[in-house]
RODO-2510 file (C-alpha; in nm, 4 decimals, decimal comma):
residues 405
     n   res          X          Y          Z
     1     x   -12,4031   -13,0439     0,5557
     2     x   -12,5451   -12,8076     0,2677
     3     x   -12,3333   -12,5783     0,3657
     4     x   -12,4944   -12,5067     0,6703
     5     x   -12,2462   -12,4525     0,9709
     6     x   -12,2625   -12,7301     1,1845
     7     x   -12,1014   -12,7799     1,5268
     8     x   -11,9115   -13,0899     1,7505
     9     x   -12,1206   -13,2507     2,0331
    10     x   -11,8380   -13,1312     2,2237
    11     x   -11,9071   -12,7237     2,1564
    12     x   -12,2855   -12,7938     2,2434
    13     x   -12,2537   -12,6817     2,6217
    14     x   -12,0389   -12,3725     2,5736
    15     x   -12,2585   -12,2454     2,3014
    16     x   -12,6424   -12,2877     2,4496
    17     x   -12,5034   -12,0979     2,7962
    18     x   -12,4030   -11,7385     2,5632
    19     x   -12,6622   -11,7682     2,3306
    20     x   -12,9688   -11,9907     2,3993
    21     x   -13,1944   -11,9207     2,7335
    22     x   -13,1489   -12,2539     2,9705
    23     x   -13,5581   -12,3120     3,0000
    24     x   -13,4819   -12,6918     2,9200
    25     x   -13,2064   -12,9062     3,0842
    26     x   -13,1591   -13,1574     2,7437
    27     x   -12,9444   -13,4529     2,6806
    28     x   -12,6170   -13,3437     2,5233
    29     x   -12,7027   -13,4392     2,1482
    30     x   -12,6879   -13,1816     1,8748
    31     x   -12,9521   -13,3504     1,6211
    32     x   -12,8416   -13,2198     1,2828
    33     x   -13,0825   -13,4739     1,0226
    34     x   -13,3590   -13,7446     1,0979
    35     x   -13,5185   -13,9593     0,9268
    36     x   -13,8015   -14,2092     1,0024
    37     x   -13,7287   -14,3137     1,3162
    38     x   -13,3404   -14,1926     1,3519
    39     x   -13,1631   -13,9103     1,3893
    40     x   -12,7953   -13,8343     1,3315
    41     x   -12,6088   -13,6021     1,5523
    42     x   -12,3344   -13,3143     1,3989
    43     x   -12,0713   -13,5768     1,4745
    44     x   -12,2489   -13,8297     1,2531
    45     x   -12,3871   -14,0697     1,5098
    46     x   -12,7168   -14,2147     1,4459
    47     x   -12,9674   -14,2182     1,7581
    48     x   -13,2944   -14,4386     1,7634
    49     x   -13,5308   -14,1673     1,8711
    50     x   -13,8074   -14,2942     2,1029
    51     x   -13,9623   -13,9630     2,2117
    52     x   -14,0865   -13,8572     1,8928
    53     x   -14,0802   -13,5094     1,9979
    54     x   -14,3429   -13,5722     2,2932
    55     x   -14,5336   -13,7706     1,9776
    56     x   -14,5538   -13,5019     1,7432
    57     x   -14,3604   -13,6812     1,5798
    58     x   -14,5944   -14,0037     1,5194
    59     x   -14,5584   -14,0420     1,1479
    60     x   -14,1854   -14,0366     1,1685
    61     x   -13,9739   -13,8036     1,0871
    62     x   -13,9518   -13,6093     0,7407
    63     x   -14,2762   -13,8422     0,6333
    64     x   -14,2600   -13,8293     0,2871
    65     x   -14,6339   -13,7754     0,1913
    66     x   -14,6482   -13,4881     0,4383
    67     x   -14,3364   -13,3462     0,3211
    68     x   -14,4860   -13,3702    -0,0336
    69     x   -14,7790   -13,2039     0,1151
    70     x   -14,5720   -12,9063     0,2656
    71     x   -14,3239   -12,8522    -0,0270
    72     x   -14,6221   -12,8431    -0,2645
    73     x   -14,8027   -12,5454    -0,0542
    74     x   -14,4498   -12,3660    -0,0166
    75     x   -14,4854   -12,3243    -0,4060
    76     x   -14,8132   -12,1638    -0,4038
    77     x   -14,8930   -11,9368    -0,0472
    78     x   -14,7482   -11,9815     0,3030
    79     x   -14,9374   -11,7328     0,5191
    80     x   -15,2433   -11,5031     0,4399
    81     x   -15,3499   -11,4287     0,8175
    82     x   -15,7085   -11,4991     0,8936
    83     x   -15,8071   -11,1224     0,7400
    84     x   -15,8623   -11,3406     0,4484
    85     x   -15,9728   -11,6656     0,3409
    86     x   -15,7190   -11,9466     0,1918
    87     x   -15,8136   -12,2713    -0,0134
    88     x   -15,6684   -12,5145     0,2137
    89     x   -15,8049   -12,4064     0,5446
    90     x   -16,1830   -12,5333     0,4421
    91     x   -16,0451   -12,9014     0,3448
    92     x   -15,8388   -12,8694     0,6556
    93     x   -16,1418   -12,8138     0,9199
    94     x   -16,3978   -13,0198     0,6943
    95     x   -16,1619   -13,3274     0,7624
    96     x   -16,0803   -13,2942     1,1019
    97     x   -16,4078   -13,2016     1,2321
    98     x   -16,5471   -13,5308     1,0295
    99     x   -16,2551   -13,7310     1,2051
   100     x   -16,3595   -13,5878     1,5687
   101     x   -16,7295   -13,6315     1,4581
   102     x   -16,7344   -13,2754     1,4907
   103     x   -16,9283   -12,9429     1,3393
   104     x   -16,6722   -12,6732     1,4027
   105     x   -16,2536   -12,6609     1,4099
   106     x   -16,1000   -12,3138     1,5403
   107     x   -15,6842   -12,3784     1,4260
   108     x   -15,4446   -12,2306     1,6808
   109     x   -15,0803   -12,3115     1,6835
   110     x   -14,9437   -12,4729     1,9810
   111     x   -15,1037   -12,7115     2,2181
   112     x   -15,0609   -12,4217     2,5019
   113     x   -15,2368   -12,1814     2,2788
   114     x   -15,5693   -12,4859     2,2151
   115     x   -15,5925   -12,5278     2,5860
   116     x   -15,6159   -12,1466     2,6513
   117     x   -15,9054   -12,1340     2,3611
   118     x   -16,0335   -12,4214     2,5194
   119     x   -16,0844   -12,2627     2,8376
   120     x   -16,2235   -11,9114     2,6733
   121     x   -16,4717   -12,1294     2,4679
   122     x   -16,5391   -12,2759     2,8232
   123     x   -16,6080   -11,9480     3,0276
   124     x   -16,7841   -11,8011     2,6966
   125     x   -17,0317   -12,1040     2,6638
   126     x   -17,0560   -12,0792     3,0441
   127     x   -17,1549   -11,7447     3,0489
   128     x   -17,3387   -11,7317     2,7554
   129     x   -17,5308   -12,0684     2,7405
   130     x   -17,5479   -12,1632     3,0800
   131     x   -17,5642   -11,8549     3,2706
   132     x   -17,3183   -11,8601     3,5160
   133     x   -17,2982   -11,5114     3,6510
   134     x   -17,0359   -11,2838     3,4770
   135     x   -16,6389   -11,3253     3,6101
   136     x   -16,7485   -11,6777     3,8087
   137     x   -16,6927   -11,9283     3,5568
   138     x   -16,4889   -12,1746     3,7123
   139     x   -16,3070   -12,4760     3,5497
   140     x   -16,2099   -12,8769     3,7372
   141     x   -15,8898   -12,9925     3,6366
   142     x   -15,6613   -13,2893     3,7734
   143     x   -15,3868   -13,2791     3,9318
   144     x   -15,0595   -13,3916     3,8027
   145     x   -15,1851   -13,2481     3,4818
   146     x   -15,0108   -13,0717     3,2301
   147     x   -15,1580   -12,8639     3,0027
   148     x   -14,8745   -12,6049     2,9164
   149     x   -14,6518   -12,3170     3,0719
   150     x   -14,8559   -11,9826     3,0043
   151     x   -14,9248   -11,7996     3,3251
   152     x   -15,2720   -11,9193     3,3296
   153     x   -15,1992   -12,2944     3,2846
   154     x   -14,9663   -12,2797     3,5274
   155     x   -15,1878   -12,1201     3,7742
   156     x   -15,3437   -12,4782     3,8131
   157     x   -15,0283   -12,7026     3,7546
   158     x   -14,9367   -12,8568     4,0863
   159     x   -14,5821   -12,8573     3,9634
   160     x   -14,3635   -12,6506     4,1238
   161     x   -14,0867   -12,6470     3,8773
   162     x   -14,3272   -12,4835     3,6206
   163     x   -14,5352   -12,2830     3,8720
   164     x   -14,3393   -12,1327     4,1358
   165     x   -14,2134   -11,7400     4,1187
   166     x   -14,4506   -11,7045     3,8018
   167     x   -14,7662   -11,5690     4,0193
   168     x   -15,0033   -11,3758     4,0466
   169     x   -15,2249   -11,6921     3,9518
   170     x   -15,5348   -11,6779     3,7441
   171     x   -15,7962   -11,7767     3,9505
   172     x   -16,1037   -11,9621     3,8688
   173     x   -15,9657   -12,3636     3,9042
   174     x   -16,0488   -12,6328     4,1169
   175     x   -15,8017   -12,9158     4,1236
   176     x   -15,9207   -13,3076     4,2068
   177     x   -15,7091   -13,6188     4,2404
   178     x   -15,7063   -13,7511     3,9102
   179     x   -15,9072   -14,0878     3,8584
   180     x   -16,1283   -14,0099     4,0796
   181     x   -16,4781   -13,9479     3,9191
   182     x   -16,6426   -13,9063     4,2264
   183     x   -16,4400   -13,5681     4,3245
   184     x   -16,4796   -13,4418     4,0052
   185     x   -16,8257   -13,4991     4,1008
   186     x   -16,8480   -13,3487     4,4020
   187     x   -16,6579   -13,0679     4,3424
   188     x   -16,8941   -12,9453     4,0276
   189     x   -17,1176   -12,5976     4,1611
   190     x   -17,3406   -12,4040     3,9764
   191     x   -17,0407   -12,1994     3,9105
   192     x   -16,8393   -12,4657     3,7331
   193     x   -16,8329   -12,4636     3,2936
   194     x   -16,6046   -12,7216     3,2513
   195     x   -16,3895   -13,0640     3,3298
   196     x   -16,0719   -13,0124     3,1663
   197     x   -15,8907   -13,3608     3,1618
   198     x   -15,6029   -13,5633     2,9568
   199     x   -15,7348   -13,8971     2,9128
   200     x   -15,4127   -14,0339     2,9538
   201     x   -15,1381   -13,8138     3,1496
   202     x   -14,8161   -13,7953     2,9668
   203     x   -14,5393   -13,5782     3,1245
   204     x   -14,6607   -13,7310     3,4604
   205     x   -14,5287   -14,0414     3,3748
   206     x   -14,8063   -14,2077     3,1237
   207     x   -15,0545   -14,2518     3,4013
   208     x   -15,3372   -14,4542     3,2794
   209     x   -15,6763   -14,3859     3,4990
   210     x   -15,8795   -14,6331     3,5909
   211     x   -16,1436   -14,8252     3,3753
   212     x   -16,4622   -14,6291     3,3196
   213     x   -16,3027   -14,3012     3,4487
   214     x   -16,4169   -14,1497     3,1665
   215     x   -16,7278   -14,2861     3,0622
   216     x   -16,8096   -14,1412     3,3861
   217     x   -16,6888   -13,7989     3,3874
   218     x   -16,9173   -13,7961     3,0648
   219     x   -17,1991   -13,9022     3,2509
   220     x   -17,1309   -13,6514     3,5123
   221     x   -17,1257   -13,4013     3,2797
   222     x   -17,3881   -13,4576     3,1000
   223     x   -17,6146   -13,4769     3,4848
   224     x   -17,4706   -13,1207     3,5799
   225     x   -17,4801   -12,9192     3,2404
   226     x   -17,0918   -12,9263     3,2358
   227     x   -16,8631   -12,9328     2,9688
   228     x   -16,6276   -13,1969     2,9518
   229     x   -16,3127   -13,1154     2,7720
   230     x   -16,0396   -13,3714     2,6852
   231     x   -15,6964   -13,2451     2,6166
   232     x   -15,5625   -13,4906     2,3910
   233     x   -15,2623   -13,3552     2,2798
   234     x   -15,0125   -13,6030     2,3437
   235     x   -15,2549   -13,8686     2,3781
   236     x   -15,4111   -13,8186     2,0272
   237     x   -15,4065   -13,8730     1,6382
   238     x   -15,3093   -14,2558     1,6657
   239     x   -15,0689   -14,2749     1,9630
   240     x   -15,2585   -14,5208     2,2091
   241     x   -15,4022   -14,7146     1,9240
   242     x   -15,7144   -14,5478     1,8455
   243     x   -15,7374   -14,2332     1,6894
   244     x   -15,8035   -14,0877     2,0589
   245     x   -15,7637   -14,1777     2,4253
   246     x   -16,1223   -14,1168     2,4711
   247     x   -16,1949   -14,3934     2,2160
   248     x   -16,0829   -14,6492     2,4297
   249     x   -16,3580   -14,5846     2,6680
   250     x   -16,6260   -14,4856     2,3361
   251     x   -16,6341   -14,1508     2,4991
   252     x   -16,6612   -13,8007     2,3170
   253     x   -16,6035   -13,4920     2,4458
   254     x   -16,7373   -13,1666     2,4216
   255     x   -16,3917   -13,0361     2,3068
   256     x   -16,0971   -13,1635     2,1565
   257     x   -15,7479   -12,9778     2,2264
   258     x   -15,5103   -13,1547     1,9478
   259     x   -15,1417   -13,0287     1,8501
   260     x   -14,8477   -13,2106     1,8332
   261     x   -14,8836   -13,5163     1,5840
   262     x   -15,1109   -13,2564     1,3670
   263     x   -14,8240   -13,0533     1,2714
   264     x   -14,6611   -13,3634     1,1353
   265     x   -14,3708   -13,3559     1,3497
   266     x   -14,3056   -13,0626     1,0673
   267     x   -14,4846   -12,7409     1,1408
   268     x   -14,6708   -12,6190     1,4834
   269     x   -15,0741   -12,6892     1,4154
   270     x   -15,3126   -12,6912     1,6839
   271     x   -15,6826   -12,7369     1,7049
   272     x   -15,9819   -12,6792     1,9151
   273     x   -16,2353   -12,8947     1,7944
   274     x   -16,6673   -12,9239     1,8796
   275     x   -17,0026   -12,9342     1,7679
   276     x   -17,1754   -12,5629     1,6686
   277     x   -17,3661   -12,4933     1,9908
   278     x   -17,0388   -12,4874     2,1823
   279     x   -16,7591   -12,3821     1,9916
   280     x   -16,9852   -12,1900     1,8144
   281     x   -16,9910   -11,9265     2,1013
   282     x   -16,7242   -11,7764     1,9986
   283     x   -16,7687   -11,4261     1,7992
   284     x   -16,5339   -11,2750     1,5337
   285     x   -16,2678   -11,0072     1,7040
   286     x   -16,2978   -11,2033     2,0050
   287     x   -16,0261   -11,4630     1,9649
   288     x   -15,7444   -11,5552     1,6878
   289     x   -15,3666   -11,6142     1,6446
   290     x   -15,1174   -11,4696     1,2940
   291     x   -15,0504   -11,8023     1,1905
   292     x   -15,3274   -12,0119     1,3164
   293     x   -15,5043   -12,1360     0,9915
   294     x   -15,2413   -12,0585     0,7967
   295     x   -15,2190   -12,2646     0,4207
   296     x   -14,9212   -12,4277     0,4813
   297     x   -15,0275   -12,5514     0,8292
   298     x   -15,3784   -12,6434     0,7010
   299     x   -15,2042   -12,7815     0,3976
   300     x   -14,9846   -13,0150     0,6564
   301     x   -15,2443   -13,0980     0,8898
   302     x   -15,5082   -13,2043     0,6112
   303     x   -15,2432   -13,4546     0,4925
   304     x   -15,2019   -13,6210     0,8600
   305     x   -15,6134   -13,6136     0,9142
   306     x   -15,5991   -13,8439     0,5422
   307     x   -15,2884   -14,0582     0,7141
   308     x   -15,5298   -14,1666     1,0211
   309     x   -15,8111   -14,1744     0,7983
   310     x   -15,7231   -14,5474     0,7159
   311     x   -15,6464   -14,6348     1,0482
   312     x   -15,2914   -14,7489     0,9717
   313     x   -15,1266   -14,6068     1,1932
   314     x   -15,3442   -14,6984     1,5172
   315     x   -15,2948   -15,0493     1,4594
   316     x   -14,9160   -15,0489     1,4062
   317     x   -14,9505   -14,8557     1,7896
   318     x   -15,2064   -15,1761     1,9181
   319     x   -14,9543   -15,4265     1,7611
   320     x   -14,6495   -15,2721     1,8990
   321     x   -14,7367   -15,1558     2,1799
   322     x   -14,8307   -15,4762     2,3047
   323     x   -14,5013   -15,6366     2,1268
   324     x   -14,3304   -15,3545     2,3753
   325     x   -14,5067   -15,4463     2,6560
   326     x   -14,3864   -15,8091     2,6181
   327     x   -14,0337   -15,7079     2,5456
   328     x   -14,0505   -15,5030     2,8790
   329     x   -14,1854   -15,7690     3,0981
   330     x   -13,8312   -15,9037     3,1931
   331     x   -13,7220   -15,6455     3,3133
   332     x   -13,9765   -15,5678     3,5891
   333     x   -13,7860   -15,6264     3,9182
   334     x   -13,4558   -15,5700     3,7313
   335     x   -13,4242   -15,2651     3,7341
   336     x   -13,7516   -15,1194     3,6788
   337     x   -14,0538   -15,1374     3,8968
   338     x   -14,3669   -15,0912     3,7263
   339     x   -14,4577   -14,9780     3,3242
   340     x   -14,7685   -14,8354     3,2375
   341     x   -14,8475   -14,8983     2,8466
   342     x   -15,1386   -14,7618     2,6218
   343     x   -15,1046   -14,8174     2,2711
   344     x   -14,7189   -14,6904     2,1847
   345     x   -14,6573   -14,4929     2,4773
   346     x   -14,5213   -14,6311     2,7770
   347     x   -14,4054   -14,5071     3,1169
   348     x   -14,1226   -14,7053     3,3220
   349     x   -14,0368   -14,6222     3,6125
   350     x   -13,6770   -14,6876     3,7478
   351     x   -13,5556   -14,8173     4,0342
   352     x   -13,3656   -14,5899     4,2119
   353     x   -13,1669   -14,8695     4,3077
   354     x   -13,0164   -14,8378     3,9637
   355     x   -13,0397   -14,4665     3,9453
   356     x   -13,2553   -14,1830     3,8143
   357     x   -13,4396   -14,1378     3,4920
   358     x   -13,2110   -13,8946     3,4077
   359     x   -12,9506   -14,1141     3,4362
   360     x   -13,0652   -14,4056     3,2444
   361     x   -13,1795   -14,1883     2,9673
   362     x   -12,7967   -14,0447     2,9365
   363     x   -12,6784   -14,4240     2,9710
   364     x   -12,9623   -14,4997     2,6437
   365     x   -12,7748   -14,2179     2,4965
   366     x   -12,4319   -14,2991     2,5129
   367     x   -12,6108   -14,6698     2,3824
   368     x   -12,7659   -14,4823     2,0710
   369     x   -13,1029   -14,4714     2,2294
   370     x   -13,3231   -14,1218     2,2888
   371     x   -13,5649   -14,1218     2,5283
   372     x   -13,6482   -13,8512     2,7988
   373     x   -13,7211   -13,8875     3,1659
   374     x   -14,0056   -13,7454     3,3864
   375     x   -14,0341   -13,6747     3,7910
   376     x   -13,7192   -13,8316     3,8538
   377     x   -13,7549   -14,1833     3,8194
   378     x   -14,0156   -14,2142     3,4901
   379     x   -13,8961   -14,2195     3,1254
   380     x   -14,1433   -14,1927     2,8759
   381     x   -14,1009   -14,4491     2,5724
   382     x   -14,3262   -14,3127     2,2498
   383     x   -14,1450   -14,3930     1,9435
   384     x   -14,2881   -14,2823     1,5568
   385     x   -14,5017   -14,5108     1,4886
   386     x   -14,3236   -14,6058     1,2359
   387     x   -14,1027   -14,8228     1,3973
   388     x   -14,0109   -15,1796     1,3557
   389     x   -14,0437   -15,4174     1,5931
   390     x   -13,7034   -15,5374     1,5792
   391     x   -13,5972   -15,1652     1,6499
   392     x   -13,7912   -15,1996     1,9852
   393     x   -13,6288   -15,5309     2,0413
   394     x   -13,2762   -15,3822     1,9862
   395     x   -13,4200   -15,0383     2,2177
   396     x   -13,5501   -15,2382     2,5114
   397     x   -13,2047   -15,4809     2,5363
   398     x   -13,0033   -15,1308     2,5750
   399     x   -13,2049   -15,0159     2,7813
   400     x   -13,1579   -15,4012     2,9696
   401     x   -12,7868   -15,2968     2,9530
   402     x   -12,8428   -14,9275     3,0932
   403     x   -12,9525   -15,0462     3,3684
   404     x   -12,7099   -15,3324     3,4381
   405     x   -12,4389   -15,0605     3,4245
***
């Protein structure tokens, strides 16, 4: 292809174990193209992809207006560091800050590397605005989040896959059930800066909290002079038919974390995002990244802020995700036992009477269906959002056949 080297599904295996470092346990499929909403393998096997690369791929893939946008910037400056200005980074932040209803944007790369500004900007604020003696800032998180896999997000993760034999743990967390307001609320001390929360949880299995959860934790903050921050960077940018989870309660955070669907399923662009007198605690030397701000990411992630701008793309999720959550009504007691749905994202959970997640996602695969699984007996369904309902008709009947197998 191009003259690029290219190799069988078959080599796959023998390959990754010489060369590439066995932190993930994937599906044996060597994507080589994708388009849209399909990829093709090396072998030349085309693959509806309903993962959408944990939904940073939203837009689909290689969308053409944000391909336009990043082949246009290629031809004029790529990286300049942040020891200089660039032309596209001031558009960039203008627009997404307007979109979050927002004063201030602080670009990082990766949604690991927003949460861990998130929680400086946190401590900072806490020290610096509230008061809270120096080295005690503490932080309430959920548990069965996920945030990440840098030592400190780990350090509250109540996985044990992605925690254990990484310690020493940073301290300064408090974990509460998740969906419960009233722990969050009783756990909050003079000591505490922030509420760090997904609005929806995704790699737990698209757990949905209950209604008012979050209007709640707002209120809660707002009582204790506590910041609430809402890590929406799976949930975000269009996926659960709104432009953010928190919209579906008319909740706004103190902080945004976004990443994912801002790179354009093209380039790796995060974003801390808040109004001046919080993010705005933050002094020059004191945090930064290479590439975060860079022109070509800026250039990217301006072009997805005008995509949502219209509101496009939320619908399609409201409309389809509640054509998906008809086409997946049958099969409740066949085979699955309970789906959770918000917007285009949905978790199902298998019965294991059928077998595993992992195994029903490598029986979608050998159907020419991608999807991953989660905890054992979840798999996540969160398509682009480009996708045609009659592609999620033709998705959910393999799946129907998976697990009849």
């Amino acid at each position: 292809m191009n003259g690029t080297k290219t190799y069988a599904v078959a080599d796959r295996a023998k390959r990754d174990e010489v060369h590439v470092a066995e932190n993930y346990a994937p599906l044996p499929v060597v994507v080589a193209e994708a388009q849209g909403v399909w990829m093709t393998d090396a072998d030349g096997r085309r693959y509806l992809d309903l993962l959408a690369a944990y939904s940073a791929v939203n837009f689909g893939h290689r969308h053409p207006a944000i391909v336009e946008a990043l082949t246009t910037q290629l031809e004029r400056v790529a990286l300049t560091s942040r020891a200089f200005m660039n032309d596209r980074l001031e558009p960039f932040a203008a627009a997404l800050a307007e979109l979050c209803g927002k004063d201030l944007v602080l670009p990082m790369n990766t949604g690991a590397e927003a949460v861990e500004t998130g929680i400086k900007v946190a401590r900072a604020w806490g020290y610096r605005v509230k008061g809270i003696p120096a080295g005690k800032a503490r932080v309430i998180v959920a548990a069965g989040n996920f945030h990440g896999r840098t030592t400190t997000i780990v350090s509250f993760s109540d996985d044990a896959q992605a925690r254990d034999d990484f310690g020493p743990y940073t301290p300064g967390f408090d974990t509460v059930p998740y969906g419960d307001a009233d722990a969050i609320a009783a756990a909050i001390t003079d000591e505490t800066a922030a509420v760090l929360i997904e609005p929806i949880q995704g790699e737990a299995g698209v757990i949905i909290p209950p209604e008012g959860y979050l209007r709640r934790i707002r209120e809660i903050c707002d009582e204790r002079n506590v910041l609430f921050i809402a890590d929406e960077i799976q949930s975000g940018l269009g996926r659960v038919g709104e432009t953010f989870a928190c919209d579906r309660e008319g909740v706004v955070p103190d902080l945004y974390l976004l990443g994912k669907a801002l790179g354009g399923g093209i380039l790796p662009v995060s974003a801390v995002v808040g109004d001046r007198d919080v993010l705005g605690v933050i002094r020059p030397g004191e945090h930064g990244s290479t590439f975060g701000g860079n022109p070509l990411a800026a250039a990217v992630g301006l072009r997805v802020v005008e995509l949502l701008e219209s509101g496009e793309f939320q619908e399609r999720a409201r409309q389809l995700g509640a054509h998906l959550a008809s086409a997946l009504q049958p099969l409740l007691g066949n085979g699955v036992s309970d789906v959770r749905i918000a917007g285009l994202w949905a978790g199902v959970d298998i019965d294991p009477a059928v077998g595993t997640g992992r195994q029903i996602a490598e029986r979608l695969r050998e159907r020419g269906v991608l999807v991953k699984d989660t905890h054992g007996q979840t798999i996540r369904i969160a398509p682009p959002l480009v996708i045609r309902a009659t592609e999620l008709d033709w998705a959910v009947e393999q799946l129907r056949l998976a697990l009849a197998d």
